[in-house]
C-alpha positions as CSV (number, residue, x, y, z in Angstrom):
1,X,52.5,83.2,-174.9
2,X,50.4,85.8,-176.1
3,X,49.4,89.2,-174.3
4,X,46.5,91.2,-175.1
5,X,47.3,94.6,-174.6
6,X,44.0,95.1,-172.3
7,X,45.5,93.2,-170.2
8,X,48.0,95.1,-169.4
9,X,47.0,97.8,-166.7
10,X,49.0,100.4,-165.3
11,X,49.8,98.2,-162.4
12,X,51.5,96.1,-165.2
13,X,51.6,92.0,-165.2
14,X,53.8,89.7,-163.9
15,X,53.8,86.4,-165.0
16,X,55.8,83.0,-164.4
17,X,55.4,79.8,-166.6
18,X,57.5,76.8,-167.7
19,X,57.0,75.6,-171.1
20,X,58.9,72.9,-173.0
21,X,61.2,73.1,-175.8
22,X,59.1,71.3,-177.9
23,X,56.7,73.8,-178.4
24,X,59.6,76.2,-179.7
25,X,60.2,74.9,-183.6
26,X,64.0,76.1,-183.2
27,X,64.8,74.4,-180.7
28,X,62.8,71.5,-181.0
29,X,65.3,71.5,-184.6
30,X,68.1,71.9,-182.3
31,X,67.4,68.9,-179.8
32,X,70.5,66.6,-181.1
33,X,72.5,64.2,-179.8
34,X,74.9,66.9,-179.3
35,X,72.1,69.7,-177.3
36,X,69.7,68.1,-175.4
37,X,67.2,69.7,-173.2
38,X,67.2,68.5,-169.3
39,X,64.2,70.6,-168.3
40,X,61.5,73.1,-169.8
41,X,62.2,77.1,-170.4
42,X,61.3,78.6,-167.5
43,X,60.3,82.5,-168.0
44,X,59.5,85.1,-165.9
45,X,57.9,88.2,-167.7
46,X,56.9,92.2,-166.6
47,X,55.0,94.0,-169.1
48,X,53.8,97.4,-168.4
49,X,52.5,100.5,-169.5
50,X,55.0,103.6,-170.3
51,X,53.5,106.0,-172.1
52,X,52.3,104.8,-175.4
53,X,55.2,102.0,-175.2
54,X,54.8,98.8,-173.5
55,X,57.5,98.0,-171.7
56,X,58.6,94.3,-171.3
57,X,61.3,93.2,-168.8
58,X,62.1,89.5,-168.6
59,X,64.4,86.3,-167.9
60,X,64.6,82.8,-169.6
61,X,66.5,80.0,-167.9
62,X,67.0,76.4,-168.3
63,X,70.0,73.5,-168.6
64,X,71.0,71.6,-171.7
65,X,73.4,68.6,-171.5
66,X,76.0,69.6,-174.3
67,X,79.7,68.0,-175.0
68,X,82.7,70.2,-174.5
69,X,84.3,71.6,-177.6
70,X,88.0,71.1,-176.3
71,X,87.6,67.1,-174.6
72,X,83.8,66.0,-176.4
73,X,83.1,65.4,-171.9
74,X,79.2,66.0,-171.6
75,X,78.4,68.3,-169.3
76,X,75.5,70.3,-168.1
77,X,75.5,73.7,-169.1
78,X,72.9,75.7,-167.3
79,X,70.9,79.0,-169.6
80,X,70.7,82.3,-168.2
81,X,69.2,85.4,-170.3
82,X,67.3,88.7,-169.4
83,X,66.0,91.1,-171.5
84,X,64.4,94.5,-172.1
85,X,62.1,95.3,-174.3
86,X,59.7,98.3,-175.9
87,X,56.5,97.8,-178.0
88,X,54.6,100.3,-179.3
89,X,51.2,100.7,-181.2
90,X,52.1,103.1,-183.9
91,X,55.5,104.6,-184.4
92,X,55.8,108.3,-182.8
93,X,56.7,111.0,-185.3
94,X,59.9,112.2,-185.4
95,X,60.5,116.1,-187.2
96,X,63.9,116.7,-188.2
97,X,64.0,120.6,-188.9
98,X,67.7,120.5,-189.8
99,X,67.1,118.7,-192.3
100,X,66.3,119.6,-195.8
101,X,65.0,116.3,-197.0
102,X,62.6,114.3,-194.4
103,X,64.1,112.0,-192.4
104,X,62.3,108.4,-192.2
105,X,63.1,105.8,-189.4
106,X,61.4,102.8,-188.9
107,X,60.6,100.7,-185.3
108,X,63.5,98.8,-185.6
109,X,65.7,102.0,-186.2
110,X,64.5,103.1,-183.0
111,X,64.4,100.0,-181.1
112,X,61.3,99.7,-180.9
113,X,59.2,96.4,-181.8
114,X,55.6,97.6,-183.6
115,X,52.7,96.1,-182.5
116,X,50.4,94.6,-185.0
117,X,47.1,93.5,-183.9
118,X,45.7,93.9,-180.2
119,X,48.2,90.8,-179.0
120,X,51.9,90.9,-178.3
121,X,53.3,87.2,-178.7
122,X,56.1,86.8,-176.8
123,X,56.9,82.7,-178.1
124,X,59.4,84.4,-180.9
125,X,61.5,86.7,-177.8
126,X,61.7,83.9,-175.8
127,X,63.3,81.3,-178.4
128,X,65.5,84.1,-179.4
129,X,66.9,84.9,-175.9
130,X,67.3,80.8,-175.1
131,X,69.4,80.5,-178.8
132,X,71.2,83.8,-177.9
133,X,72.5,82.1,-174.4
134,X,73.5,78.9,-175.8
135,X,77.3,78.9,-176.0
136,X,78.9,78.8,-179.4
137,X,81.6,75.7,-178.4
138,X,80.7,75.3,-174.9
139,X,83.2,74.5,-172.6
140,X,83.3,72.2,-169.4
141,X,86.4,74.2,-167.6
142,X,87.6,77.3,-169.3
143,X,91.0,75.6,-168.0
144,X,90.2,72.8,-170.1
145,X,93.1,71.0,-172.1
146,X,91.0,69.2,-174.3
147,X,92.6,66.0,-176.5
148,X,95.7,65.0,-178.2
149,X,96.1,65.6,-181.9
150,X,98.0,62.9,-182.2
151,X,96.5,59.6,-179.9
152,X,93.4,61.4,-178.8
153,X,94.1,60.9,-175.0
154,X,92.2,63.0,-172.7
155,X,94.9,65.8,-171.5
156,X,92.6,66.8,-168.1
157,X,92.9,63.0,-167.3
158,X,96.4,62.5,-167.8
159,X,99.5,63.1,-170.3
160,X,99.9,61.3,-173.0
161,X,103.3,59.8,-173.9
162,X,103.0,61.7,-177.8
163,X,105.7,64.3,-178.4
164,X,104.3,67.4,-180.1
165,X,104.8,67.5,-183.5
166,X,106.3,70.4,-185.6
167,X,104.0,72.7,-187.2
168,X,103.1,70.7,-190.5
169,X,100.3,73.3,-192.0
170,X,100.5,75.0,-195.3
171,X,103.5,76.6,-194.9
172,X,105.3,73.9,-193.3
173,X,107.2,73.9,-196.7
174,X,108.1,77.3,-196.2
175,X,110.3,76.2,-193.1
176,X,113.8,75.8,-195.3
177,X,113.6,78.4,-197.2
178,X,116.5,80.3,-197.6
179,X,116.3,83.9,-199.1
180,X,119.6,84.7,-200.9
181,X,120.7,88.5,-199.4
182,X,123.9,88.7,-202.0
């Protein structure tokens, strides 16, 4: 997924590819039992010339099979994420007259990604956007009711016959204690 900068005219370049996950060392880590990747990352990429920036405009997409967090159902969870980007060359100077000291930023303060060499790889931005989209404790109905703490029945596929119990955490002890007003 690399991009020579010549190749970028001031028409820009559009580009479309599918590549699979294995290629991706993060996520080839990642593919578990618990993620597992149904199709390759499909991305769609738009890099142009602004300036002395190249601008980068972009979507990933793909679907991972993951189990809820509430019920452990497997589901499919389709992945959705676009981003914007700007690379630049060499960082543009900045004065700061109001300033009696001189005031240094780097690329990242500006956000702006420096370009080193006469090739932007885009294989690092992509990974990042696909981990970035993955849900932290994906759900399969955000009106799911998930399992009993007690018998472990599935509550979406019916009620169990368990009575909820009182709270018995750290400070259940706490519960008949009596503080002596006299």
């Amino acid at each position: 997924m690399l991009i020579r900068l010549e190749d970028i005219k001031d028409e820009g370049l559009e580009l479309e590819f599918e590549e699979p996950r294995s290629i991706f060392p993060l996520l080839a880590d990642l593919q578990t039992d618990e993620v597992v990747f149904l199709e390759p990352v499909r991305v769609r990429l738009r890099v142009f010339r602004a300036g002395d920036m190249i601008e980068a405009q972009g979507e990933v997409s793909s679907s991972v099979r993951v189990a809820c967090g509430r019920c452990l159902k497997e589901f499919i969870q389709p992945i959705h994420s676009a981003f914007e980007l700007t690379y630049v060359v060499e960082l543009p100077e900045i004065e700061d007259e109001s300033a009696d000291g001189e005031l240094e930023l780097d690329a990242e303060d500006m956000g702006l990604i420096l370009v080193e060499g006469e090739e932007i790889d885009f294989a690092g931005v992509i990974e990042e956007q696909v981990l970035m989209a993955l849900p932290l404790r994906p759900l399969c109905d955000e009106g799911c009711k998930g399992l009993c703490p007690q018998c472990g029945a599935d509550l979406n596929v019916s009620q169990c016959g368990c009575h909820p119990s009182e709270f018995g955490g750290k400070f259940a002890v706490l519960k008949n204690f009596k503080i002596d007003k006299s």
